[in-house]
C-alpha positions in Angstrom: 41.7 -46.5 72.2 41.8 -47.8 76.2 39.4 -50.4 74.6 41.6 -51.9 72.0 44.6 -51.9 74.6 42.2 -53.5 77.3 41.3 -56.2 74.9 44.9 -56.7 74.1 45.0 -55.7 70.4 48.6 -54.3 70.9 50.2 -57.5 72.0 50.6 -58.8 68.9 51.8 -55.7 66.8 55.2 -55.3 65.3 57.3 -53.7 67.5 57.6 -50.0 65.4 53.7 -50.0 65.6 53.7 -51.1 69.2 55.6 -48.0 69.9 54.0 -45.5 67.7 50.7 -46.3 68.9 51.6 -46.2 73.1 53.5 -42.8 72.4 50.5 -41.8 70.6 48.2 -42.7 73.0 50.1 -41.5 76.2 50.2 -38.3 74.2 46.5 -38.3 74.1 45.9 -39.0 77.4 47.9 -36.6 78.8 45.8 -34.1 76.7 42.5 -35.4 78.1 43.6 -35.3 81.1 44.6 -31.2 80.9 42.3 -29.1 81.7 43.8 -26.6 79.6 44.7 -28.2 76.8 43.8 -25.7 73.7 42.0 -27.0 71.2 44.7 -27.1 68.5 46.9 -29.5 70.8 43.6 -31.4 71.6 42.8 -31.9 67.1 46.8 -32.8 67.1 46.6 -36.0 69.8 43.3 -36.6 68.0 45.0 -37.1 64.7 47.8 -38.6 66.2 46.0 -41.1 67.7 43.6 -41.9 65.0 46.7 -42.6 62.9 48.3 -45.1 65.3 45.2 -46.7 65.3 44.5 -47.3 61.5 48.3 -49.1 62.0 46.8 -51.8 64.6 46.1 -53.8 61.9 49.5 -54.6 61.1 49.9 -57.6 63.7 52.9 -59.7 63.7 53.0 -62.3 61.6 53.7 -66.0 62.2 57.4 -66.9 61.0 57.4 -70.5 61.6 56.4 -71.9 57.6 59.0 -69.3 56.4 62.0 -70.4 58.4 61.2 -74.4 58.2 61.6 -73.8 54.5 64.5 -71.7 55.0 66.2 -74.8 57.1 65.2 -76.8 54.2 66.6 -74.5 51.3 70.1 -74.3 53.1 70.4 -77.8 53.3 71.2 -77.6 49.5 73.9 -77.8 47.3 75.1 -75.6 44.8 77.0 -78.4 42.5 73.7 -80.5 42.0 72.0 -77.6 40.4 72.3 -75.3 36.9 73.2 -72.3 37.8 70.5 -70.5 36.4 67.6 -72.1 38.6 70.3 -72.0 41.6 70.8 -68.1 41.3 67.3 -67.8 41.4 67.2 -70.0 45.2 70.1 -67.9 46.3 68.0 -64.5 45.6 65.0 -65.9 47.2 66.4 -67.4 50.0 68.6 -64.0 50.9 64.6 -62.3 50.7 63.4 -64.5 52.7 66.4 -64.4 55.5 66.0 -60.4 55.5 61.7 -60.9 56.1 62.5 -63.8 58.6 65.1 -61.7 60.6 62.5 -58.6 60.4 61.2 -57.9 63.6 58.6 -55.7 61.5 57.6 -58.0 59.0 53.8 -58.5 58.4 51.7 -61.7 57.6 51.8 -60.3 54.0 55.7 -59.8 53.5 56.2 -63.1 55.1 53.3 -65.2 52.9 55.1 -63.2 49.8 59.1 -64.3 51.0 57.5 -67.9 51.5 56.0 -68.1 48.1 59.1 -66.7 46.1 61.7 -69.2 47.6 58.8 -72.1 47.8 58.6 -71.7 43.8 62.6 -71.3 43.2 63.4 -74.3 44.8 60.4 -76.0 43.1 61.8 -75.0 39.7 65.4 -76.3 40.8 66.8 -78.5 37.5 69.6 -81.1 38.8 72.5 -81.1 36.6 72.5 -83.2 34.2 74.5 -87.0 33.9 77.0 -86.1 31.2 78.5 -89.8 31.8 77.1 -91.5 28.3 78.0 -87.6 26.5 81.6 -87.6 27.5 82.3 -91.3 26.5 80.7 -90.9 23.1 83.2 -87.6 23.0 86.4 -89.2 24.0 85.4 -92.4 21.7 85.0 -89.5 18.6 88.0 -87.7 19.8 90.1 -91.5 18.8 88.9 -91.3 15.3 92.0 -90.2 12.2 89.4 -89.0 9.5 92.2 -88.7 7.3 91.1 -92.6 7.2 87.3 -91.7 6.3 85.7 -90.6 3.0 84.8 -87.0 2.5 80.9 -88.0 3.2 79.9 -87.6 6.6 82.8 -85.8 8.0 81.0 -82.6 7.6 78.6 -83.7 10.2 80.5 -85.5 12.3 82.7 -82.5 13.0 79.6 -80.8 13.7 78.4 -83.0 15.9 81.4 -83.2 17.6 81.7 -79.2 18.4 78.7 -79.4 19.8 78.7 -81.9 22.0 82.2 -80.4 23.6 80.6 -77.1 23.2 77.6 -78.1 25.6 77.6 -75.7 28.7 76.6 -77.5 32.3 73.7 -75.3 32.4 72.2 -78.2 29.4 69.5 -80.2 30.3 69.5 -84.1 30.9 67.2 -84.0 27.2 69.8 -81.9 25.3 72.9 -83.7 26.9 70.9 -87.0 25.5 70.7 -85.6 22.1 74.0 -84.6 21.4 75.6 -87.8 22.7 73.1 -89.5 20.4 73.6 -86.7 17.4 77.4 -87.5 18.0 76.8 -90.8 17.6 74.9 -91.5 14.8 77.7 -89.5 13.3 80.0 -91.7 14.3 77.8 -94.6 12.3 77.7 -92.6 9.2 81.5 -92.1 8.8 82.9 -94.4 5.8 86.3 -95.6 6.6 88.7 -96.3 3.3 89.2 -100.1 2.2 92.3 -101.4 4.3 93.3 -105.0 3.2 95.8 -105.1 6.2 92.7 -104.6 8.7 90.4 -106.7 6.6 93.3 -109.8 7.1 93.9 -108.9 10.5 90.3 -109.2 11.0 89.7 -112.5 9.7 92.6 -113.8 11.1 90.8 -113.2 14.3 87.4 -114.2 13.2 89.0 -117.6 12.2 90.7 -118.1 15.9 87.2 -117.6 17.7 86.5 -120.5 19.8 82.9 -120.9 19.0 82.0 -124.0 21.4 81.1 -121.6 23.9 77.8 -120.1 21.9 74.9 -121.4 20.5 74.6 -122.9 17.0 72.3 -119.9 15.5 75.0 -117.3 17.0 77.5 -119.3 15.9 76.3 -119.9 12.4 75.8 -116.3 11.8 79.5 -115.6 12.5 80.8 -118.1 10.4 78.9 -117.0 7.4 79.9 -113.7 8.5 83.7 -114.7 8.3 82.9 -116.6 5.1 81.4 -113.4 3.2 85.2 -111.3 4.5 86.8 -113.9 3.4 85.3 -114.3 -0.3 85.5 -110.0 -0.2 89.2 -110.5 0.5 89.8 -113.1 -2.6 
């Protein structure tokens, strides 16, 4: 045991260790050095000893990884996140604190704190841009189906629901589908023959100013505005 200490071996432990193997050891020394020391005291600083020195191997680990990647995880923000994959930064993060903060933490409990927060924050999932959903909602939300036939409402007011229905924990791939469900929806709806809109509409067509485009464009439209016109006669 004076070898290990001579060699340094203790200068390094975690501090509970540190102390359980020195009172161990001037224990045993002050055994070996009684000349009438029984036996039975002599087998108990034996064992006592012995036992603090199985614990030198728990040295003091190196902290420095762990708490770089602590700096990192608190630089952060909640909002950016879904909350599922944030909870799961906030637990590891509180773990790796408590090991980082633990004058008694060993290489092991600090590798293991490092890994668990080092894989939460890999798994982060930003929250998703709703922008394109909640335009395609509000244009939907505009629509009088009282003005539609029966066909296709059925899935547009599915489509619909589910798209206000979408929780903020939705991906950016789910968010994308329901604005382009809702959509497509949208398309299908049939709206009832309205002579009033049909005039108001060709009364427009025929006031375009078509100098401005070019002659395919422009041909298009006015064959266009011809067909609305014959449908209208």
């Amino acid at each position: 045991a004076q070898a290990r200490i001579d060699a340094g071996d203790t200068a390094n432990l975690v501090p509970t260790v540190k102390k359980k193997f020195e009172k161990a050891f001037d224990a045993a020394t002050k055994v070996y050095e009684d000349p009438k020391a029984t036996q039975a005291e002599i087998n108990d600083a034996w064992s006592d000893l012995m036992d603090a020195i199985h614990y030198l191997e728990f040295q003091e680990g190196d902290k420095t990884k762990l708490e770089d990647l602590i700096e990192i995880a608190e630089t952060l923000s909640e909002e950016d996140y879904t909350a599922d994959t944030w909870t799961a930064v906030v637990e590891a993060l509180e773990e790796a604190k408590a090991t980082a903060s633990d004058e008694d933490a060993v290489q092991n409990d600090i590798d293991a704190s490092y890994e668990s927060l080092y894989k939460a924050m890999k798994a982060l999932e930003s929250v998703a841009d709703r922008s394109m959903l909640e335009t395609v909602i509000a244009r939907a939300e505009t629509i009088d189906l009282d003005q539609y036939f029966d066909d296709g409402k059925e899935d547009f007011t599915k489509a619909l629901e589910d798209a206000k229905a979408l929780g903020t924990d939705a991906t950016q791939k789910q968010v994308d589908a329901a604005a382009t469900a809702l959509s497509e929806a949208m398309a299908n709806l049939r709206k009832y023959p309205s002579i009033e809109e049909l005039e108001a509409l060709l009364e427009q067509m025929e006031s375009k100013d078509l100098s401005g485009y070019t002659a395919a464009s422009a041909a298009a439209f006015i064959a266009a505005k011809n067909n609305l016109a014959a449908a209208l006669a």
